[in-house]
VMD Tcl script that draws the C-alpha trace (Angstrom):
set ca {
  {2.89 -27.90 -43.12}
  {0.07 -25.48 -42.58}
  {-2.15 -27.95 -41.42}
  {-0.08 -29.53 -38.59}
  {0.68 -25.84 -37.63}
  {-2.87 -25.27 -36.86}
  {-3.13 -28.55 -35.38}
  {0.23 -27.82 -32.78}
  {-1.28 -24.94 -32.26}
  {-4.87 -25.51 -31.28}
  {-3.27 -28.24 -29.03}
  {-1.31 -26.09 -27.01}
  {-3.81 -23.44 -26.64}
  {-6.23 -26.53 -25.48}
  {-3.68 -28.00 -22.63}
  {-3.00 -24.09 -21.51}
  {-6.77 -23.19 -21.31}
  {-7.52 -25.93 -19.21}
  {-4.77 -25.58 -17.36}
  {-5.10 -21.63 -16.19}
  {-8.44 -21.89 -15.80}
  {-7.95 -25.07 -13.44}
  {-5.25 -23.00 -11.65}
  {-6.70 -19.76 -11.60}
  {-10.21 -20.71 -10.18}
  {-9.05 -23.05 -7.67}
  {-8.79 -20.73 -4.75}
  {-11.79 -19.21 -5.73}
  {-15.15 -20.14 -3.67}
  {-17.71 -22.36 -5.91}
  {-19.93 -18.62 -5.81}
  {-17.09 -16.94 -7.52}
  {-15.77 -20.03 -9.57}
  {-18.25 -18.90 -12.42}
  {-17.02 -14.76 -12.36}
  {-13.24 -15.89 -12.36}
  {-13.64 -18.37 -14.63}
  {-15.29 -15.70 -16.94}
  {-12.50 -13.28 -16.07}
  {-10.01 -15.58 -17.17}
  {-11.49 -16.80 -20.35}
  {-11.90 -12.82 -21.08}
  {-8.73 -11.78 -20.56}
  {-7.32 -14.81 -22.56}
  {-9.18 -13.59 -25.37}
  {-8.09 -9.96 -25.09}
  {-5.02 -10.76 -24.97}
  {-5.02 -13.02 -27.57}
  {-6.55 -10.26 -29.39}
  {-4.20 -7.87 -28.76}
  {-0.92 -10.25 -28.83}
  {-2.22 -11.06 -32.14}
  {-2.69 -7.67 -33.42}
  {0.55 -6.56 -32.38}
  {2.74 -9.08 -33.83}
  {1.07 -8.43 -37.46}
  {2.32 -5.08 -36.87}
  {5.76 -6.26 -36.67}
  {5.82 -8.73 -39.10}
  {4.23 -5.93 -41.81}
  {6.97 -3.87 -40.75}
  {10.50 -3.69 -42.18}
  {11.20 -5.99 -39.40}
  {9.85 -9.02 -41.46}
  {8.11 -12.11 -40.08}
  {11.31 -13.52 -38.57}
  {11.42 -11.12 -35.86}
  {7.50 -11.78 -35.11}
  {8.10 -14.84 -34.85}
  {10.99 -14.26 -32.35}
  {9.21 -11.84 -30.60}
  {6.50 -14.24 -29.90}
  {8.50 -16.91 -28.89}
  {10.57 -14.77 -26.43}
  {6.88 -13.43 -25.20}
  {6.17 -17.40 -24.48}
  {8.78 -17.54 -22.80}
  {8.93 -14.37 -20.42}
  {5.05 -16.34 -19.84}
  {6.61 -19.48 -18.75}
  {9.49 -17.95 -16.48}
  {6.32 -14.97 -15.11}
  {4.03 -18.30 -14.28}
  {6.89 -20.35 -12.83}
  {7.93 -17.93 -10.43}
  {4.41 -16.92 -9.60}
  {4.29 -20.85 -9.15}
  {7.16 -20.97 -6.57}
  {5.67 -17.96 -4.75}
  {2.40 -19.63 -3.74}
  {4.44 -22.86 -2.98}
  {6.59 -20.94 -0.58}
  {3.54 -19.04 0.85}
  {1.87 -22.43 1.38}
  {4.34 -23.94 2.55}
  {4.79 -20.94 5.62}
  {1.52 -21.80 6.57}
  {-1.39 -19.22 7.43}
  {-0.15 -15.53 8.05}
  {-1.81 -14.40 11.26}
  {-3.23 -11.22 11.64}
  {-1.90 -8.70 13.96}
  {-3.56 -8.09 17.32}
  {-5.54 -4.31 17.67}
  {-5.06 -2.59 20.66}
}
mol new
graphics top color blue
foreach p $ca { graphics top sphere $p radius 0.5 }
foreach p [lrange $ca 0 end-1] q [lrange $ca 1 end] { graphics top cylinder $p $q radius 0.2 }
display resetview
C-alpha cells in the first residue's frame, strides 16, 4: 500500500510540474524563460519544504494524522479553486483584448 502511495504520488507531482512550469513560463520571453522557470521550480520546492514541515507538525500534535491528512487535502483543494480562478481571469483578460494605454497630455 506504501508502494503505490509513492507511486500516486510521484505521478501527480510529475503531471503538476510540467504543467506549472508550461503555464507559468509561457508568457515569459525565451531570455527570461530560463529565470522563471528557475523561480518556479524554487518556489515549488520551498513550498514543498515548508508544506511538508508544517503538516508533520500537525500530525505530531494531539491533532493526530487524520487531521494532516485533511488539512492537506483541503490545502489541494483551496490550490485547485486559487489556480482555476486565476485560470478564468487570464481567459477573461484575453478574451477583452489588449488594454490601451491612456493618452498624456
Amino acid at each position: 500500500m506504501f508502494l503505490a502511495g509513492l507511486a500516486l504520488s510521484g505521478l501527480g507531482l510529475g503531471i503538476a510540474s510540467v504543467g506549472s512550469t508550461a503555464y507559468g513560463t509561457s508568457d515569459a520571453t525565451d531570455v527570461a524563460a530560463g529565470v522563471v522557470g528557475g523561480l518556479l521550480n524554487a518556489a515549488a520546492q520551498i513550498g514543498t519544504a515548508v508544506g511538508i514541515a508544517a503538516l508533520l507538525v500537525v500530525a505530531d500534535s494531539r491533532a493526530g494524522p487524520l487531521t494532516a491528512y485533511l488539512a492537506a487535502a483541503g490545502l489541494a483543494a483551496a490550490a485547485m479553486f486559487v489556480t482555476g480562478a486565476c485560470e478564468r481571469m487570464n481567459r477573461s483578460r484575453a478574451a477583452a483584448g489588449p488594454v490601451k494605454a491612456p493618452s498624456g497630455h
